[in-house]
N, C-alpha and C positions, 0 to 999 in steps of 0.2 A: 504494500500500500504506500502513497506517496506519502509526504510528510506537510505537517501544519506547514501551507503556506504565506502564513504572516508571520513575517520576519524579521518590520522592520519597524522602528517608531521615531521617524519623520520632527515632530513636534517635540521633541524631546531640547532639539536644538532653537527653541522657540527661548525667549526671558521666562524664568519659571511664571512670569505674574500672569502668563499667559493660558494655563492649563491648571489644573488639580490631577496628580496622580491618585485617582481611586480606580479599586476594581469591581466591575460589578458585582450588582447583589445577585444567591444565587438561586437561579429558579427550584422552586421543592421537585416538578416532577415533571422536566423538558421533554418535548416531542419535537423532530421534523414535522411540521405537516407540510411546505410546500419549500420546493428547491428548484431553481433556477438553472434548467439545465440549460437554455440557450445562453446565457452570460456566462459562463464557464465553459461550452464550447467558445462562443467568441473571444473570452480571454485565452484563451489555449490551455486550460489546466485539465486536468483529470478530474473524473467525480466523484473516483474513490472514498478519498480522504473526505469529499463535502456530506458524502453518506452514513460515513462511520460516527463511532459513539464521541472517539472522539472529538469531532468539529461540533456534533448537538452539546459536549460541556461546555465548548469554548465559547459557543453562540447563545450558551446562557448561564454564563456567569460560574459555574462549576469545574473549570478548569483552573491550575498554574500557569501561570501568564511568561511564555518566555520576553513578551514583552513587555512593554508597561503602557494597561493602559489610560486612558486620563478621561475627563471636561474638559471643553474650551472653555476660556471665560469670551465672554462680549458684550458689547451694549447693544444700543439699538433703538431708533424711530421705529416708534408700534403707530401707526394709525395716528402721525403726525407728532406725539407725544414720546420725548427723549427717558429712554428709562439708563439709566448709569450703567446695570449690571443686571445681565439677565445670563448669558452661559447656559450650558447642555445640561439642563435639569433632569433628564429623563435619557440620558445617552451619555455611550462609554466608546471612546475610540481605543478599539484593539491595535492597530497601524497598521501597516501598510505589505498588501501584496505585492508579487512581481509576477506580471502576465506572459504570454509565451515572448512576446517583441519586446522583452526588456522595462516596460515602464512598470510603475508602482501606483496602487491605486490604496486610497482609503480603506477600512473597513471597519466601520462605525455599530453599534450596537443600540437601537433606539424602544426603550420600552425597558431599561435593565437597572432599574433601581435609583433609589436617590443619590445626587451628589450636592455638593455643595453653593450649588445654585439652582437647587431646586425649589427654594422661596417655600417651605412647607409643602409643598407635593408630596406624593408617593414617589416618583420616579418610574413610577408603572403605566403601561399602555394598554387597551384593550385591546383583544383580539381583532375584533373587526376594526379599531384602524389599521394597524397593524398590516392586515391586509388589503385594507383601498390604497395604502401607499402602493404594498407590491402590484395591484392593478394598476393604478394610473403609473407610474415610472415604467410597468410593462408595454402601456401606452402611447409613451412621449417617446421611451427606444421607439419601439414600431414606426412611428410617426418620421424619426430620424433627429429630433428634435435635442439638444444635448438634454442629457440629465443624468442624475444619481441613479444608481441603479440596485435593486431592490435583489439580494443574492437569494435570501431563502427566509421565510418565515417560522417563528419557534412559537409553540404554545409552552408557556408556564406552568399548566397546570395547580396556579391560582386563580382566586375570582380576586377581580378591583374592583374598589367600591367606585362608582360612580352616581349617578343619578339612582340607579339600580344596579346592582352585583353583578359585573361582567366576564368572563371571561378572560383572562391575560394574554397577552402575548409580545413579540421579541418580532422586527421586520430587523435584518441584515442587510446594510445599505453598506454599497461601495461609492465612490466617489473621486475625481479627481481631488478636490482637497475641498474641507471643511471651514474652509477661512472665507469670512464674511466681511460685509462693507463694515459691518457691525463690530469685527474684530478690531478693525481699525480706529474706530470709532476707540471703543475701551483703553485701545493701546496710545491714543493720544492724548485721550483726560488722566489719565491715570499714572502712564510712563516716564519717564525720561526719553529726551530725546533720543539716545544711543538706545534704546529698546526699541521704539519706536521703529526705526533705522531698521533695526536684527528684522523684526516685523516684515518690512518694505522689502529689503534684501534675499528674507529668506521665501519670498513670493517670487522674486523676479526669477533665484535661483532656480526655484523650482518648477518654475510655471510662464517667465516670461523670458529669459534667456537673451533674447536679442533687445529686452533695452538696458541691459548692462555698458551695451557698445555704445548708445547712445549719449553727446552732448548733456543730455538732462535726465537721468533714469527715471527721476521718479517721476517728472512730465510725460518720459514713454510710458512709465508702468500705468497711467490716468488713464492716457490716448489706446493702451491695449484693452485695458479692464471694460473701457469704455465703446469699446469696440464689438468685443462680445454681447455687450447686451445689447447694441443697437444689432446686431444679426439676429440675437436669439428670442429678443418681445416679440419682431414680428412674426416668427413661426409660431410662436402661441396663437399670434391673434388671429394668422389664418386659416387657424384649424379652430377657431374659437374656443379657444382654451381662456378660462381665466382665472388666475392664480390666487385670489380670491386675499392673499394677508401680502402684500410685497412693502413688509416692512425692511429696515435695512439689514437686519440682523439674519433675513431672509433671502439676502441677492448674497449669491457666492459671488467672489472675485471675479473665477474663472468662467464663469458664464454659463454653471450648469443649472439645472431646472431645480431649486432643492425646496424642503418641505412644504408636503401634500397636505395641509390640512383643509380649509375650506376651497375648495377648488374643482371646478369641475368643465363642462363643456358644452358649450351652449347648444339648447336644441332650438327654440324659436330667436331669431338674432333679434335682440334689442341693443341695440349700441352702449345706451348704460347699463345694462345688465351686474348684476353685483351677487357674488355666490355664498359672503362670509356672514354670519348672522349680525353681526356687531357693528354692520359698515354700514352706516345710518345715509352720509353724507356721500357715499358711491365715491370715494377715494379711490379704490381697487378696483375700478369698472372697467369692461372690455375696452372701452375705449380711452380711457384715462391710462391704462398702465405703459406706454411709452412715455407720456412726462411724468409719468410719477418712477420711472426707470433713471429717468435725466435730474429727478430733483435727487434721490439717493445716490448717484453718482457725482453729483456735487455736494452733499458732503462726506463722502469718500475723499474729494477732493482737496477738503478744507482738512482732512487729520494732516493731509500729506505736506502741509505748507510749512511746516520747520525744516522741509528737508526742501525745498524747492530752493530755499534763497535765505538767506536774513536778512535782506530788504525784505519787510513786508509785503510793500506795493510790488515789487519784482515777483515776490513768489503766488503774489491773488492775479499777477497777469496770465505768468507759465500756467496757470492752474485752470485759466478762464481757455487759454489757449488749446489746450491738454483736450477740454470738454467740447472745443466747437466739432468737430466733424461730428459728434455725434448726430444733429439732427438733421444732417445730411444722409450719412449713412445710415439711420434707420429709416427714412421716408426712402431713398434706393431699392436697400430688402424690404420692403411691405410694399412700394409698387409694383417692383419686377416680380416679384411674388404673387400678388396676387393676376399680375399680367399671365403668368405662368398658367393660375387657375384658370382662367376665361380663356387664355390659348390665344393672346395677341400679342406680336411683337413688334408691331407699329410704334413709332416716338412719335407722331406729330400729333398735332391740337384734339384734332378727333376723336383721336382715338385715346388722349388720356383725359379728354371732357368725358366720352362713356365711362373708361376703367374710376373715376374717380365719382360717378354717379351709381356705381352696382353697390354699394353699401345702403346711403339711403335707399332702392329701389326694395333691396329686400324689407329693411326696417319699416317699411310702411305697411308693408303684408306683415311682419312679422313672420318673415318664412324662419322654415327651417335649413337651419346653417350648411348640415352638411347634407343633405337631403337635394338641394337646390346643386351646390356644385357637381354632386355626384350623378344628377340626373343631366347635367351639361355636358359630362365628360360623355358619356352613353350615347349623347345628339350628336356629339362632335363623332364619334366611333358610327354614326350610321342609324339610330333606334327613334321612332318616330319620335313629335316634339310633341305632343299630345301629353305626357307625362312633366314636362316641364311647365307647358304652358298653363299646366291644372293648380300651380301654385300662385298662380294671379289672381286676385280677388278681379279686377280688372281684366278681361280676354281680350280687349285692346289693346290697354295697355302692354300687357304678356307678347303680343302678337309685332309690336310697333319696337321693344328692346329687342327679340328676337332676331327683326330684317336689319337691325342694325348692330348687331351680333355678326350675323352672318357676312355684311360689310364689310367688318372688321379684323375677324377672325382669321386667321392663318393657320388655324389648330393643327397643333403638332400632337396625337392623341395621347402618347407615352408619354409624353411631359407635362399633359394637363393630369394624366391618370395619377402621377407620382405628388403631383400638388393634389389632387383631390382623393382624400382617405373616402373608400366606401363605408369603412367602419369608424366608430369613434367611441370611448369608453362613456356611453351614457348615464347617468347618473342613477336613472331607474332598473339598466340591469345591476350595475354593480352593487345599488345596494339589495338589490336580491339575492346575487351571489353570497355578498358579506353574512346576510342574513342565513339564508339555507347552511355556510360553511359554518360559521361560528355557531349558530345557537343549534343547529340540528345535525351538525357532523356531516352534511349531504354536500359532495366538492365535486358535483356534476359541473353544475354551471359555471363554479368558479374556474375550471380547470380548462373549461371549454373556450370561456372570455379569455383567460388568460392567453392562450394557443393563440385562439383569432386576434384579439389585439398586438400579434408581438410581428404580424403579416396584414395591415390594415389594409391593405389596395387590394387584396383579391381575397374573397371567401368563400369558404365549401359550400355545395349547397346543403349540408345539414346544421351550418350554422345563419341561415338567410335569418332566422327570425331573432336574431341578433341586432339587422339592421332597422325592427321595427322603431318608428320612434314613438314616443310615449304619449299614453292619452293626454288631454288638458289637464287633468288630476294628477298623473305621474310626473307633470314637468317640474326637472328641482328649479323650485324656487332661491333655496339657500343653503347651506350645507356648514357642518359643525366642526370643529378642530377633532370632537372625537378622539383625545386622548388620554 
């Protein structure tokens, strides 16, 4: 059998202020129930060892740690509102793998006990979150979209108290790295400058590499950070994803998709749409989350200003600097993006006065997000327009964007297919899934969603009724952190 391949603990070389070495707590009475076997072929490892007794101690808390693993600490803007210290209350980073091509990914433990920032918490997670994370991260991979990636879930074989006594459980999330806007946040109020520095340093090392070479690093390390997310919002929002808390302690550096709690995927597109219960004021709305991407990236911007300059005004210019391409480069990826979807590649006036009117066109119908694309790709591939045009309250209307589609259009069918997912993790199967797996032990559907979502552009036909979308009563209205 191969051997524990976490080898490594990364963060170690972090300022201690930055971490708590604790080990998790450990579950009374572990189970695999669900393991990831497409992410472990894709990293090139064996499944050996993820199968055995051993990797179920390590994944809950009942092993000897040849590593050490810890908390982050971090601050973080919650929903406008700066909180000092908030940190992995509920999560234990094991460190770090090495995949078959040499690099080293996270491997985090979320659901395993309290730490030292866990504000009076349990540190415990319920099962069914547990497992909407592994659903939706099964979704975003699928989608192509970056994100953490959910290795295998554990049941505890406790009940957590919550509202009502639930179930436990343990999601194993991998990760390019755990370090948030929010890390730096904490490591600014709180540090010395030469901590701080270690912070900035041990990111570029690790993660940004060529803006070391750079005149100003920590102006490139903005300009890269900042980069990422202007690529990565708009792949959310054209698959109408929306991430429901993008607090800052919530945007990784690196630009991956990390924690799933309110969050889900639009079935009728309302432009403000808001999936978090607490978001009164639609902060977090489909449409709001690329400047609310741009306001947390500035201030990421402002921890970094001791290292920019000691002129002050010198270091809030590089900093102002740092951040302009951003709302260039994200209005590029969310046009050609969604250019991609419609299957035009026209630049002139025309043709980006329509592509910039298919948003309102749906919102007025309040169609269905992916319903409407998927039925375009199908038109463009050859299938009558009778099923598209059924989505117009208006059949003039329908009839009139249509010949001016067709106009337009240059449909490439493969390229619109790969922009248009047939499937998408709907909020009313998953929480059926969640529900049959966790309270009734039955991991038909979970197992089935899980397959189909990890291949969203083509599906069997014995999972069609997957694509159904949900009555008026089933639509999520809003959705809960659930942990």
């Amino acid at each position: 059998m191969t051997q524990n391949p976490i080898t490594k603990q990364h963060y170690l070389d972090l300022p201690e202020a930055m971490f708590s070495a604790i080990a998790p707590s450990k579950a009374p009475a572990p189970k695999l129930l669900t393991l990831n076997h497409r992410l472990i072929k894709q990293l090139g490892l064996q499944t050996d060892w993820f199968n055995s007794p051993e990797a179920v101690a390590v994944f809950s808390g009942n092993a000897d740690y040849s590593t050490q693993p810890l908390a982050m600490a971090y601050a973080g803007h919650q929903f406008g509102g700066y909180s000092p210290l908030l940190g992995d209350g509920r999560a234990h980073l094991l460190g770090q793998l090495q995949t078959a091509n040499g690099d080293y990914l996270d491997v985090q433990l979320k659901g395993s006990g309290a730490t030292p920032y866990s504000r009076r918490g349990d540190g415990k997670a319920t099962l069914s979150s547990s497992l909407r994370e592994y659903l939706i991260s099964e979704a975003m991979a699928g989608l192509g979209i970056p994100t953490t990636n959910s290795l295998a879930v554990i049941g505890t074989g406790e009940m957590v108290q919550r509202e009502q006594p639930q179930a436990g459980g343990i999601v194993v999330r991998t990760a390019q790295s755990h370090i948030r806007v929010g890390s730096f946040q904490y490591a600014a109020a709180n540090l010395e400058r030469d901590e701080l520095q270690a912070l900035a340093d041990f990111v570029i090392s690790h993660h940004f590499p060529e803006a070391a070479n750079s005149e100003s690093p920590y102006a490139a390390l903005i300009e890269a950070v900042a980069a990422r997310q202007a690529k990565l919002i708009p792949q959310w929002m054209l698959v109408g994803f929306i991430h429901g808390v993008m607090n800052t302690d919530n945007m990784s550096v690196v630009g991956e998709t990390i924690d799933f709690g309110p969050c889900a995927f639009i079935d009728e597109f309302i432009p403000s749409k808001t999936f978090s219960s607490i978001d009164h004021q639609g902060r977090y709305a489909w449409n709001q989350q690329g400047s609310i991407a741009y306001w947390n990236l500035a201030r990421f911007a402002e921890t970094l200003l001791p290292l920019l300059d000691d002129d002050s005004d010198k270091a809030v210019t590089l900093a102002e600097n740092a951040l302009k391409p951003f709302q260039d480069q994200f209005r590029d990826h969310f046009v050609n993006g969604l250019k991609q979807k419609l299957g035009i590649s026209r630049d002139d006036e025309e043709a980006q006065q329509f592509v910039e009117q298919v948003f309102p066109t749906l919102a007025k119908d309040q169609t269905d997000f992916t319903v409407f694309f998927n039925r375009l790709t199908e038109l463009a591939a050859g299938s009558d327009e009778a099923p598209l045009l059924s989505l117009f309250s208006d059949q003039a209307v329908g009839a009139e964007w249509l010949k001016q589609w067709r106009e337009l259009s240059d449909a490439d069918v493969a390229t619109m297919r790969q922009a248009n997912p047939v499937l998408i993790a709907r909020n009313h199967q998953v929480e059926k899934a969640l529900e049959e797996a966790s309270e009734r032990d039955d991991w038909a559907l979970f197992n089935r969603l899980a397959e189909a979502l990890a291949d969203p552009y083509q599906v069997a036909d014995g999972d069609l009724d997957l694509l159904v979308p949900p009555e008026p009563q089933e639509r999520v209205m809003q959705t809960f952190c659930g942990t």
